[in-house]
N, C-alpha and C positions, 0 to 999 in steps of 0.2 A: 062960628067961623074960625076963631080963634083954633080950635078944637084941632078943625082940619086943617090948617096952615098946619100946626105943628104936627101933626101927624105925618104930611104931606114930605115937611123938610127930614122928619127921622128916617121914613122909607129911604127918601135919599143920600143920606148919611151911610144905611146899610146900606145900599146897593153899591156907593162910594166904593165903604170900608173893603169887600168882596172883592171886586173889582182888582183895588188898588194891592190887597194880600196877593192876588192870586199872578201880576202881574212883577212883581218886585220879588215873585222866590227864585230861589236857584236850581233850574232843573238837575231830576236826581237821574236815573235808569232811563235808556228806552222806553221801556214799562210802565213807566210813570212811579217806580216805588224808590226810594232811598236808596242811594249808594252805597252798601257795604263792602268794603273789601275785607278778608279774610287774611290772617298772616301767623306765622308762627317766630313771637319774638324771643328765641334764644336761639341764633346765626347769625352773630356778630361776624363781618361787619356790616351784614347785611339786615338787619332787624333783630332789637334786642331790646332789652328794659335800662333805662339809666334812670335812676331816682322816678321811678314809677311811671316814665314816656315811655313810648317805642319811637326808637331811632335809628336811625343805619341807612344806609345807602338806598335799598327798597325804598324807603320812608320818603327818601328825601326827592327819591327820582317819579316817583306816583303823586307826589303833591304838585311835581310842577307838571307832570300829564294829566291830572283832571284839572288845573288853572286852566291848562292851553284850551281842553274838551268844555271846557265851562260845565263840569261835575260836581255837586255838590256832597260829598262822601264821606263816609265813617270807618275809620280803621278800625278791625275787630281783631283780639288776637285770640284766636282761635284752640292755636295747637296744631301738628304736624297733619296728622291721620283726619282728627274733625276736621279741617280745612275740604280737604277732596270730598270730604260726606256733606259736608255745606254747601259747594261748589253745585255735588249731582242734587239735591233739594232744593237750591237756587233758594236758599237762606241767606245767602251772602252774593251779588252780582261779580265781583273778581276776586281773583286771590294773588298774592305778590310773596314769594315766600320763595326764594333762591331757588324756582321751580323749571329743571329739563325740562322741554319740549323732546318730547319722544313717539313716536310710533304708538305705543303702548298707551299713552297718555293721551292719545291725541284723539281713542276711540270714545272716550267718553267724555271728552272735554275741548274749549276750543282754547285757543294760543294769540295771543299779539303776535306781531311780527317778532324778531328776540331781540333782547337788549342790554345780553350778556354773556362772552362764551365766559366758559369754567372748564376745566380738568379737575378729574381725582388724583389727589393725592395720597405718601402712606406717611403717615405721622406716627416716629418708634425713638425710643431712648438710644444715646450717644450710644452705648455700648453695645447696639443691638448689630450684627449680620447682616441685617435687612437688606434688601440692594434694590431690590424689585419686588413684582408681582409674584415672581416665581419663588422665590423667599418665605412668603408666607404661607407656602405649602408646610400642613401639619402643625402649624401657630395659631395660637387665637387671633380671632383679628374682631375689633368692635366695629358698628356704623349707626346709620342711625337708620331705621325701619321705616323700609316703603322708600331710599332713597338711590337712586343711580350704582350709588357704591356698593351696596348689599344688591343691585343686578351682577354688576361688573364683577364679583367676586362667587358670585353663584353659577357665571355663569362658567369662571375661570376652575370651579374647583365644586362644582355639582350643587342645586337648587337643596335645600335644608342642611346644611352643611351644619353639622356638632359644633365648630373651630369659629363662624360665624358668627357671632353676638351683635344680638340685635340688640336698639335703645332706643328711649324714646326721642332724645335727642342728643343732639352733639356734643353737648356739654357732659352727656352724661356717660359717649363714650369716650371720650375724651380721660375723664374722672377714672372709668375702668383701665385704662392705660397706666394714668398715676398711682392707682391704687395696686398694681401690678397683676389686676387680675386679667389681663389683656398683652400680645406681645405688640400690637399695633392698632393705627387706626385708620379706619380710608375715609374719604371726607372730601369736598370741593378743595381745590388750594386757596382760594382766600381765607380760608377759615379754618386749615393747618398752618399757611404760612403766617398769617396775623397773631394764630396764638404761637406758636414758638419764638416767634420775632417777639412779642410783650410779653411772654414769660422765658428768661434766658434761665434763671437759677433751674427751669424742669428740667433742664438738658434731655431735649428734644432735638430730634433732627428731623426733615422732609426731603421727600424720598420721590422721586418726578422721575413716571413709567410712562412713556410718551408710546412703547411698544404694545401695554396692553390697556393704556388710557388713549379714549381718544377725546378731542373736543367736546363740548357739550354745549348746549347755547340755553341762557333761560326767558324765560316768556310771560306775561301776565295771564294767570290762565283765568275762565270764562267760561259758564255753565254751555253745557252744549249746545249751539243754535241759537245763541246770546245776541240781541239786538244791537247790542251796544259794542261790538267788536270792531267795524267801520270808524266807530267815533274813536276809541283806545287808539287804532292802528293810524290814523291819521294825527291825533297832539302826539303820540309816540315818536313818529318821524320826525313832524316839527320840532319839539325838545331836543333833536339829535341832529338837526342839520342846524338851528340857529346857533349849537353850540356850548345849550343849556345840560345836555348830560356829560360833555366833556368837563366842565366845570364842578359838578357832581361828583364823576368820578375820580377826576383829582383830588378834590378833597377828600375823598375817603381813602384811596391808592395812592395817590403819590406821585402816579407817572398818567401819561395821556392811553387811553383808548384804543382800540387797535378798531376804529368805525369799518373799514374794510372787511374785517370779520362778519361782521353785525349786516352788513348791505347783499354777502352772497346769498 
C-alpha cells in the first residue's frame, strides 16, 4: 500500500512540475519557437560592441518593445549581409539593424511600422571640394554593401560603378576615408555626424544633400508573412506614444524626436 501511496504522490509531483514549467515561461515567437532577433553590431550609435555588449539605440529601443509585447528574445549579432539571409530562412524571427524600409525590401521581407527617419550623408576631409552629390562625380566614394547609400549613388552615377567602394561595414569605410584610399563617404547621418563630432582631431566634415538625399525611415524587419508582426506593431506604438522612445532617443541624440515623421 505503501508502494502505491508513494508512487501515487510522485506521479503528481510530475504532473505538478509540467504543468507549473510550462505555465510560468515566457512566450517566445508566434510559432511557438524563441525569439531571435538578428543585428549587425558595428553602427554606432545604433548597435555596436562596448566591452563585449551590444549597445546602442537599436538595443535599447527593441528591449522596451518586446517588455511591452511580453517577448522573450535573444539578440544575435549576426553581421550585415547574414542578417537579410537569416531573415529569408527565418533562423532569426526579427532583425533591428538601422534597416530602410524600401520598396525593394519590402519584396522579401515584412517591416514594423518605422521608428526612425535617417538621411544619407557624405562624410569628406576639411580640405576636400565636396559640396554635394554632384561633387563626387569621378571620386572614389566608400559605403557600406547592400546599404541605401551604395543605391543612391548607383543610381546617381550608374549600377557597378569602378569609383564605388563597397565594405563590409561602416567602420570600414569610414577607415578607407582615413587611410586616404577613399575621397568620401556616404552613410546614414547619425553615424557620419556622431563620428566627426567624437573624433574632431580627423578633420572631417558632413556634407547634407537634402537635393539628392531624401528621407528614409527605418523599420524592424520580419521574415515574410511573420506572425508575429501584429504583436511588433502594436508594443511599437505603445513605446512611442507613452513616451518611452522619446526618452530613448534623447539619450542617445540629444534633442527630441520628430514623432510627426514617424506617424505619416
Amino acid at each position: 500500500m505503501k508502494k502505491v501511496v508513494l508512487l501515487l504522490t510522485l506521479m503528481s509531483l510530475l504532473a505538478l512540475a509540467a504543468c507549473g514549467g510550462k505555465s510560468t515561461s515566457t512566450p517566445g515567437s508566434a510559432s511557438g519557437e524563441e525569439f531571435v532577433v538578428g543585428t549587425d553590431a558595428a553602427y554606432a550609435p545604433f548597435e555596436y560592441l562596448k566591452d563585449g555588449k551590444i549597445v546602442g539605440f537599436d538595443v535599447d529601443l527593441l528591449k522596451a518593445v518586446m517588455k511591452e509585447a511580453k517577448l522573450d528574445y535573444k539578440l544575435k549579432n549576426t553581421g550585415w549581409e547574414p542578417l537579410f539571409a537569416s531573415l529569408r530562412d527565418e533562423q532569426v524571427q526579427a532583425g533591428i539593424s538601422a534597416i530602410t524600409i524600401n520598396d525593394k525590401r519590402k519584396q522579401s521581407y515584412d517591416f514594423s511600422t518605422p521608428y526612425f527617419e535617417s538621411i544619407n550623408k557624405i562624410l569628406t576631409k576639411q580640405e576636400s571640394n565636396i559640396k554635394s552629390v554632384d561633387d563626387l562625380k569621378g571620386k572614389k566614394v566608400s559605403v557600406q554593401n547592400g546599404t541605401t547609400g551604395q543605391e543612391a549613388l548607383e543610381k546617381k552615377f550608374g549600377k557597378d560603378n569602378a569609383s564605388v567602394k563597397k565594405y563590409e561595414s561602416n567602420v570600414l569605410a569610414i577607415q578607407a576615408l582615413l587611410n586616404g584610399e577613399v575621397d568620401a563617404v556616404v552613410a546614414d547621418n547619425t553615424v557620419v555626424d556622431e563620428y566627426a563630432k567624437n573624433n574632431p582631431d580627423k578633420k572631417l566634415v558632413v556634407v547634407n544633400d537634402k537635393t539628392n538625399f531624401e528621407s528614409e525611415y527605418y523599420g524592424i524587419a520580419l521574415p515574410k508573412g511573420s506572425k508575429d508582426k501584429a504583436t511588433v506593431d502594436k508594443a511599437l506604438k505603445k513605446v512611442i506614444e507613452d513616451g518611452t522612445y522619446t526618452k530613448i532617443y534623447k539619450k542617445w541624440f540629444k534633442v527630441e524626436p520628430n514623432l510627426d515623421a514617424l506617424k505619416k
